[in-house]
Backbone atoms as SQL, in Angstrom:
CREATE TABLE atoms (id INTEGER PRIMARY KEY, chain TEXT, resi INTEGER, resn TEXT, atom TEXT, x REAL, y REAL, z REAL);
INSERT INTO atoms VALUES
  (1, 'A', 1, 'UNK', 'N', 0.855, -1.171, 0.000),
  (2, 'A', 1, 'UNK', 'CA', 0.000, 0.000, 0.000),
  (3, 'A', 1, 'UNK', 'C', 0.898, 1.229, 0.000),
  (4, 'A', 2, 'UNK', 'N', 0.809, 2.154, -0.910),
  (5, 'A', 2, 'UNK', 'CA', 1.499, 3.341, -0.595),
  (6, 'A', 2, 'UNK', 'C', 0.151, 4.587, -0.684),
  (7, 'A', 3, 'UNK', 'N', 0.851, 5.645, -0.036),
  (8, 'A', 3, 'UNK', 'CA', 0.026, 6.667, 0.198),
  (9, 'A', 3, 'UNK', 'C', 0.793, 7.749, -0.271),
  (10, 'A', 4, 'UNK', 'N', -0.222, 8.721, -0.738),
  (11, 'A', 4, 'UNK', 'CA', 0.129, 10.302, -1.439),
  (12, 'A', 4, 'UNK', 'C', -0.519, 11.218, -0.854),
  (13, 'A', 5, 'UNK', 'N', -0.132, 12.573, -1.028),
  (14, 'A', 5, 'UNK', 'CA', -0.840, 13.974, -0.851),
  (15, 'A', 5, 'UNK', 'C', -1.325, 14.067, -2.366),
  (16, 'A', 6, 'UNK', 'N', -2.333, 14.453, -2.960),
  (17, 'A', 6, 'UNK', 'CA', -2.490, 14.765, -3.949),
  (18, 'A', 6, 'UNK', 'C', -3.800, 16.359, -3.330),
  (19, 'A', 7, 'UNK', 'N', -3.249, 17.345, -4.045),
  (20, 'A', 7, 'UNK', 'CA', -3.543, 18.769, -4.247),
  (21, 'A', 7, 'UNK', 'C', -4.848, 19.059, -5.187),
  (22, 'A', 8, 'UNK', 'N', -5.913, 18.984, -4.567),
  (23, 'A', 8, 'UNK', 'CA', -7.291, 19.115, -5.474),
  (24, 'A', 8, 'UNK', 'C', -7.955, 20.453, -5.343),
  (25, 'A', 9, 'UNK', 'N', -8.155, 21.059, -6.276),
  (26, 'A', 9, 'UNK', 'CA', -8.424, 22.943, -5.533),
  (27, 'A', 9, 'UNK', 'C', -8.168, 23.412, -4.522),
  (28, 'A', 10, 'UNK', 'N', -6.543, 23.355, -4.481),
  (29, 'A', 10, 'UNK', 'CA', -6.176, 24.081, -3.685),
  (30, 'A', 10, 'UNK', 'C', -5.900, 23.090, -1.710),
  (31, 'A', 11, 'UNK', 'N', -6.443, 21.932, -2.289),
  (32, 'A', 11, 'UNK', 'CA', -6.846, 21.326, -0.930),
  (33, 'A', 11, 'UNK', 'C', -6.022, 20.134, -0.849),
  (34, 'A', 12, 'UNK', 'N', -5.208, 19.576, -0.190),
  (35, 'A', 12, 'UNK', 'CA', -4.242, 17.920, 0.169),
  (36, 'A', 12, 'UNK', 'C', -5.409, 17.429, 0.843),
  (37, 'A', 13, 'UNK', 'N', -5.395, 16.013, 0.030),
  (38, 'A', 13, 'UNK', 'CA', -5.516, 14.791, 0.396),
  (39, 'A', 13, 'UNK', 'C', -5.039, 13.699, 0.253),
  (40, 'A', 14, 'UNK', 'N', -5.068, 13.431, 1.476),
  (41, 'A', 14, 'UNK', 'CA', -4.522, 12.024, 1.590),
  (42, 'A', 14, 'UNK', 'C', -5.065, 11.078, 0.851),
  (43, 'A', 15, 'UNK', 'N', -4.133, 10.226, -0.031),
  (44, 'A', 15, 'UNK', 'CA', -5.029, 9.151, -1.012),
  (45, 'A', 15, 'UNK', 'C', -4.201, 7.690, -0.534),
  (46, 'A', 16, 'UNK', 'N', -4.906, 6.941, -0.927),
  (47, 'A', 16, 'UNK', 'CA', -4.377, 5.452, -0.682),
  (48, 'A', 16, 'UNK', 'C', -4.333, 4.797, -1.538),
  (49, 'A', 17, 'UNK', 'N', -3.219, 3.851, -2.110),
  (50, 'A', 17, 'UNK', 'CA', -3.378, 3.069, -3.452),
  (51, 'A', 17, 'UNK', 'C', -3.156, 1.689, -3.114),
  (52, 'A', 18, 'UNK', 'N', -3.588, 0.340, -3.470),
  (53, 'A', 18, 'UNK', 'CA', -3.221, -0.698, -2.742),
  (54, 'A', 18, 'UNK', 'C', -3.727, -1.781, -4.059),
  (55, 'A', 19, 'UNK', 'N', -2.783, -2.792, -4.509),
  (56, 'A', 19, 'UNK', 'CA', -2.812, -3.947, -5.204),
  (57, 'A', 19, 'UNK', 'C', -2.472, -3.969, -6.562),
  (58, 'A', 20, 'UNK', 'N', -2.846, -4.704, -7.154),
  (59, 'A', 20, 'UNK', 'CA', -2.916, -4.811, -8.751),
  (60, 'A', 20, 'UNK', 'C', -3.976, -5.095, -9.612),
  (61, 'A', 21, 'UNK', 'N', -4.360, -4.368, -10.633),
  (62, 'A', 21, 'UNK', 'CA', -5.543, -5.492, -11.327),
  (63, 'A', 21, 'UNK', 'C', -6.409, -3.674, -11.770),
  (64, 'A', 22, 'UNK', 'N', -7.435, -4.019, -12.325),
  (65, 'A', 22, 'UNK', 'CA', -8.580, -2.955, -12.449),
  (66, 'A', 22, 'UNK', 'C', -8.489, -2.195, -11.625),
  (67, 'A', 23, 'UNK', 'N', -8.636, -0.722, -11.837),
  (68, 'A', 23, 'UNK', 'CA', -9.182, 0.456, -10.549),
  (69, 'A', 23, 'UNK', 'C', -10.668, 0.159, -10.051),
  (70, 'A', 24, 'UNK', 'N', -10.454, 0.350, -8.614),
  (71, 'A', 24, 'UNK', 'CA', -11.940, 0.257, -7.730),
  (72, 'A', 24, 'UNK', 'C', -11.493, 1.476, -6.504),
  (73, 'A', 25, 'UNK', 'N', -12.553, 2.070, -6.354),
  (74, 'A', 25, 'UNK', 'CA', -12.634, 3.492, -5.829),
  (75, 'A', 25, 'UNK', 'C', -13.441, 2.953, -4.511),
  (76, 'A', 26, 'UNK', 'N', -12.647, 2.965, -3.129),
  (77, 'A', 26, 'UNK', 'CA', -13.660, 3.096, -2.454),
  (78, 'A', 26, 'UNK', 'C', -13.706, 3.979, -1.544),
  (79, 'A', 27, 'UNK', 'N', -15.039, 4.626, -1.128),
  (80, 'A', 27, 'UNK', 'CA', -15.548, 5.666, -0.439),
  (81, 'A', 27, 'UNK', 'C', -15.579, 5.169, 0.728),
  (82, 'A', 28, 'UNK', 'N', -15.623, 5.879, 2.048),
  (83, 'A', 28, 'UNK', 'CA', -15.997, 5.629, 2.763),
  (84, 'A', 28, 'UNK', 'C', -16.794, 6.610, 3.670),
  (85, 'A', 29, 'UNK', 'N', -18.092, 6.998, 4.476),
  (86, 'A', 29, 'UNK', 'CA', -18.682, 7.572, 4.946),
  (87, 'A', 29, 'UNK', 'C', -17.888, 8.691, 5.632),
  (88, 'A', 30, 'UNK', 'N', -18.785, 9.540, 6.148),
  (89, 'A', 30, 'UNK', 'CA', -18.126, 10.731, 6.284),
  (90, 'A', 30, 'UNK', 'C', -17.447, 10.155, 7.870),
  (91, 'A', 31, 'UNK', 'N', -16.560, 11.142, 8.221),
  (92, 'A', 31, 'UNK', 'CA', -16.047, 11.246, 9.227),
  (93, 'A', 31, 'UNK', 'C', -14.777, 9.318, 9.195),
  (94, 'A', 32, 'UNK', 'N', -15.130, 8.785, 7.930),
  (95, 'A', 32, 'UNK', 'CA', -14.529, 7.381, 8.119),
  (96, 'A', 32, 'UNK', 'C', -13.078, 7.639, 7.402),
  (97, 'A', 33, 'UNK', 'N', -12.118, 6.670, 7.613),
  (98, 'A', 33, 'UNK', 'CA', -10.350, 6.801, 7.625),
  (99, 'A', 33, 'UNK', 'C', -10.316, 5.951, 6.527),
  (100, 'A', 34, 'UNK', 'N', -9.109, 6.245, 5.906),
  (101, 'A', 34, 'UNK', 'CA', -8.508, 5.018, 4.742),
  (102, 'A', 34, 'UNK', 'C', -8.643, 3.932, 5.038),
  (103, 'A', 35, 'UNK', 'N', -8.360, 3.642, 7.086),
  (104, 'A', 35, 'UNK', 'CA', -7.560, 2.458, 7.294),
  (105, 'A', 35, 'UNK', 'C', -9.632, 1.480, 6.911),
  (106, 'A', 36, 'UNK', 'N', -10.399, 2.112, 7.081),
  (107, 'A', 36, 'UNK', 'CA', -11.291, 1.897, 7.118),
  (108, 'A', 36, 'UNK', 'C', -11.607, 0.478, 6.551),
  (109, 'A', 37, 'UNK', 'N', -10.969, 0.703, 5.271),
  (110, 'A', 37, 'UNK', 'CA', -11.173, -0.652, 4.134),
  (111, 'A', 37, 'UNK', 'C', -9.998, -1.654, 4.380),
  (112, 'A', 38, 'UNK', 'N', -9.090, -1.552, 5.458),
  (113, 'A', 38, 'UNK', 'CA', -8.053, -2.614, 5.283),
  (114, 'A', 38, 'UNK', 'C', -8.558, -3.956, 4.987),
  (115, 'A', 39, 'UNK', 'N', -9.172, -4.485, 6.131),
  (116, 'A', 39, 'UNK', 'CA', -9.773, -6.125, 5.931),
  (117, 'A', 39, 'UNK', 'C', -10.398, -6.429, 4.849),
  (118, 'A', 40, 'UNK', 'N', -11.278, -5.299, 3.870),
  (119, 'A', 40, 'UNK', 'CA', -11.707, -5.457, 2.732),
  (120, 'A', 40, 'UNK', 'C', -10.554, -5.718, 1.620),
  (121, 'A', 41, 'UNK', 'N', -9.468, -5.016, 1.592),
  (122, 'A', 41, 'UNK', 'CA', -8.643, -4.475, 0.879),
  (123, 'A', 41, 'UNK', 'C', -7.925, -5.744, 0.550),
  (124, 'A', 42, 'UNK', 'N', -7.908, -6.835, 1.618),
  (125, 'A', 42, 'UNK', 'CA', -7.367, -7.494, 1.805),
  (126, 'A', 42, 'UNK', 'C', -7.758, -9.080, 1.104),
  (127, 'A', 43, 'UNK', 'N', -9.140, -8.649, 1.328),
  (128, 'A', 43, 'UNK', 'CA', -9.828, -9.656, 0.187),
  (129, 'A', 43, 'UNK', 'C', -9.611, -9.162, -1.521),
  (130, 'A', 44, 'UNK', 'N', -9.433, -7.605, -1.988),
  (131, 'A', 44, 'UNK', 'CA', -9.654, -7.408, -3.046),
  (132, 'A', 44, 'UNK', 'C', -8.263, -7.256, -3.944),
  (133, 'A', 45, 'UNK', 'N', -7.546, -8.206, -3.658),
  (134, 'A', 45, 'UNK', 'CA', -5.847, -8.379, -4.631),
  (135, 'A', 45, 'UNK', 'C', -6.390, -8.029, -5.726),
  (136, 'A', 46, 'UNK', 'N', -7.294, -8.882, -6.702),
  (137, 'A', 46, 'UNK', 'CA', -7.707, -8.532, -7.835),
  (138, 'A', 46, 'UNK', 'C', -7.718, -7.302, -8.588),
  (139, 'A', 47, 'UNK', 'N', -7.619, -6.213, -7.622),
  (140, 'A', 47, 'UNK', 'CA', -8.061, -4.993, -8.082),
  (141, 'A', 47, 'UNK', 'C', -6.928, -4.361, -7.529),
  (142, 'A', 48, 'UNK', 'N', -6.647, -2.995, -8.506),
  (143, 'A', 48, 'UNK', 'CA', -5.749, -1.925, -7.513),
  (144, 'A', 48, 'UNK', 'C', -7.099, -1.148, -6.873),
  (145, 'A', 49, 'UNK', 'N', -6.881, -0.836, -5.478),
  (146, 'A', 49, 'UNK', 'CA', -7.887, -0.184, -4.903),
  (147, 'A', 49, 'UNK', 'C', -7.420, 1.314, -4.607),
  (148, 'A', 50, 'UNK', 'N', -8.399, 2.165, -4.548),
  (149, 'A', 50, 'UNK', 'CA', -7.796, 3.582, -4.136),
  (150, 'A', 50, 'UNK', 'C', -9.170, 4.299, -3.239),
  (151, 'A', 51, 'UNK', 'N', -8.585, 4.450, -2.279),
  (152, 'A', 51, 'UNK', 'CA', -9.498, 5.354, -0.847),
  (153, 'A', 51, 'UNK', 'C', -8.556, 6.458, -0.641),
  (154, 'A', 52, 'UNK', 'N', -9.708, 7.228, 0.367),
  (155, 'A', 52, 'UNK', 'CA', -8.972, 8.797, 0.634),
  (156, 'A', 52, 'UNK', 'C', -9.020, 8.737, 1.541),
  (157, 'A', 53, 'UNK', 'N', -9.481, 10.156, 2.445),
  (158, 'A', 53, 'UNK', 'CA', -9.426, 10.722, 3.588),
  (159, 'A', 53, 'UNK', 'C', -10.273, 11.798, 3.118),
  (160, 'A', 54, 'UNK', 'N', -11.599, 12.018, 3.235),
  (161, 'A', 54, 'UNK', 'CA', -12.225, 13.057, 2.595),
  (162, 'A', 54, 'UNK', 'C', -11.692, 14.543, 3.469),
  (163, 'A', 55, 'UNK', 'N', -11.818, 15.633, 3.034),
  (164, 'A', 55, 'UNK', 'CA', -11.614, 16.816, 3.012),
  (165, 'A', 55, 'UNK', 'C', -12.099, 17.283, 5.210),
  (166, 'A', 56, 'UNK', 'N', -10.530, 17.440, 5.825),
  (167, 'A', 56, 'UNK', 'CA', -10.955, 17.279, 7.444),
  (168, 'A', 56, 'UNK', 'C', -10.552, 16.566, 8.013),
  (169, 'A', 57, 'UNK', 'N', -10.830, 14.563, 7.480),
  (170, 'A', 57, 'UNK', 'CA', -10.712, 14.087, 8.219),
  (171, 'A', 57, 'UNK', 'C', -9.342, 13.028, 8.240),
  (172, 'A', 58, 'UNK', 'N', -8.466, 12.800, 9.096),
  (173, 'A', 58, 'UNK', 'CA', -7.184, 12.184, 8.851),
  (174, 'A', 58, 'UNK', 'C', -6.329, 12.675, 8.088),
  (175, 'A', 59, 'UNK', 'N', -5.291, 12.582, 7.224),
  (176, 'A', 59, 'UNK', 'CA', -4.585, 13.029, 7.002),
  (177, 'A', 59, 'UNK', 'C', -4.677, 14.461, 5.946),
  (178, 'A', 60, 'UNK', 'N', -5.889, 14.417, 5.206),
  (179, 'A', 60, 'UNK', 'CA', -6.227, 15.226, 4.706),
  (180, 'A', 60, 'UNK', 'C', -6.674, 16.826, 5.687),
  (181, 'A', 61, 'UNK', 'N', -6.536, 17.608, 4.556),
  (182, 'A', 61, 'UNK', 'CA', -6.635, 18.951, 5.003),
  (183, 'A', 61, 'UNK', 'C', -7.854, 19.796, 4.974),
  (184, 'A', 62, 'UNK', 'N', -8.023, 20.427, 6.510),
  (185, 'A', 62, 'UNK', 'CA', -9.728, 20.997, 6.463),
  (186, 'A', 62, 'UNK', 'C', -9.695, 22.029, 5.294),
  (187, 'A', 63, 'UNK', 'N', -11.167, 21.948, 5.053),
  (188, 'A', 63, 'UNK', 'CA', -10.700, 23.050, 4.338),
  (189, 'A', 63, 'UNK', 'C', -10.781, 24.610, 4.586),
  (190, 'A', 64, 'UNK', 'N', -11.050, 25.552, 3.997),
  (191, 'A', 64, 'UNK', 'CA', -11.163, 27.138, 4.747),
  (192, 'A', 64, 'UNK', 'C', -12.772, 27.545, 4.289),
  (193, 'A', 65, 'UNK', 'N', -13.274, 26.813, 3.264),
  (194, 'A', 65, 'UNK', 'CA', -14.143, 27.300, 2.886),
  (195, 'A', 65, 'UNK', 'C', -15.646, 26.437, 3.923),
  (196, 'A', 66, 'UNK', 'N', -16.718, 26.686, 3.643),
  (197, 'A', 66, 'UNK', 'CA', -18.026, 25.836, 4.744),
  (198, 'A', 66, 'UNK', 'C', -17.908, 24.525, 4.014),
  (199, 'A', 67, 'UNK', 'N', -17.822, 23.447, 4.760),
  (200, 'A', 67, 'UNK', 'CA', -18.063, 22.031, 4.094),
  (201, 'A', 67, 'UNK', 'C', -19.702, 21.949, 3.952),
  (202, 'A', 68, 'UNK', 'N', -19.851, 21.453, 2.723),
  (203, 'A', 68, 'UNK', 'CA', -20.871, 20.730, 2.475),
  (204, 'A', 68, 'UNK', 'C', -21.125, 19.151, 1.703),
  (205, 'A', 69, 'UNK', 'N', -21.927, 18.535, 1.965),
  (206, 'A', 69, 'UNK', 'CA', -21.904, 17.345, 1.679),
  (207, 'A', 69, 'UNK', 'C', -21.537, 17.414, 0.165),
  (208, 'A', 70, 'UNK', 'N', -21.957, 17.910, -0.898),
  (209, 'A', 70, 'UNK', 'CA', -21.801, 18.063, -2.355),
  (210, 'A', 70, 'UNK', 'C', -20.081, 18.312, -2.503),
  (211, 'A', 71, 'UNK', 'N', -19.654, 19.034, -1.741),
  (212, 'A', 71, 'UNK', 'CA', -18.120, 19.641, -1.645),
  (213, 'A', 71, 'UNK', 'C', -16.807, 18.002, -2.066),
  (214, 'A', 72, 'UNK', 'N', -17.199, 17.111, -1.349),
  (215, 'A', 72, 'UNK', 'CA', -15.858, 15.666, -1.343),
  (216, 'A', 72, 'UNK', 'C', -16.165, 15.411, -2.663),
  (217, 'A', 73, 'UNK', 'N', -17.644, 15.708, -3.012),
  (218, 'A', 73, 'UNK', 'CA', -18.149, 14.434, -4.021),
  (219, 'A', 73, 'UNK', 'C', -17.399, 15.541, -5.269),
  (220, 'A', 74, 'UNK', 'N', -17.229, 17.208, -5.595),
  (221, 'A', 74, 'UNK', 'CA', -16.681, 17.617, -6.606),
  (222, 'A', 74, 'UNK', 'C', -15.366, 17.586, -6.744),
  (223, 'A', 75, 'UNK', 'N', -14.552, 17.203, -5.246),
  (224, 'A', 75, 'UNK', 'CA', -13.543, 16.890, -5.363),
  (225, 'A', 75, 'UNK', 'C', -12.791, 15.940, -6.110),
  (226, 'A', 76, 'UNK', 'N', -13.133, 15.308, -6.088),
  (227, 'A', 76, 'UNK', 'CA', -13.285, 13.334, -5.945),
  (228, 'A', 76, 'UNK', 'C', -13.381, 13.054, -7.619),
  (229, 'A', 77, 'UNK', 'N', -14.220, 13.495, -8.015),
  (230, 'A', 77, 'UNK', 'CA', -14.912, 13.745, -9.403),
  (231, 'A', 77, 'UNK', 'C', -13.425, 14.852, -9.868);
């Protein structure tokens, strides 16, 4: 598993990359951590997987502007 800062308007987040095979994106609920998906992650070799740290929480950076729920998802996108 390696991990990055990647810079999205202006904003670091923490991203997670883990395996080989097809990209699979997984989300995890608000206020939830990368480590979130380990045991999953762990079943899914098949795939390279990639999770974050949405915008606040863990390694990622709050942001300055009002969070709103719509806000991770234009990130992300």
């Amino acid at each position: 598993m390696t991990t990055h800062t990647l810079t999205v308007q202006g904003l670091q987040l923490n991203v997670s990359i883990c395996g080989q095979g097809a990209p699979l994106l997984l989300l995890n609920g608000l206020g939830g951590l990368i480590r979130t998906f380990d045991t999953l992650r762990a079943e899914l070799g098949d795939y390279t997987t990639v999770t974050l740290d949405v915008p606040g929480v863990g390694k990622s950076h709050m942001p300055r502007w009002p969070m709103r729920l719509a806000r991770p998802a234009d990130l992300i996108a």
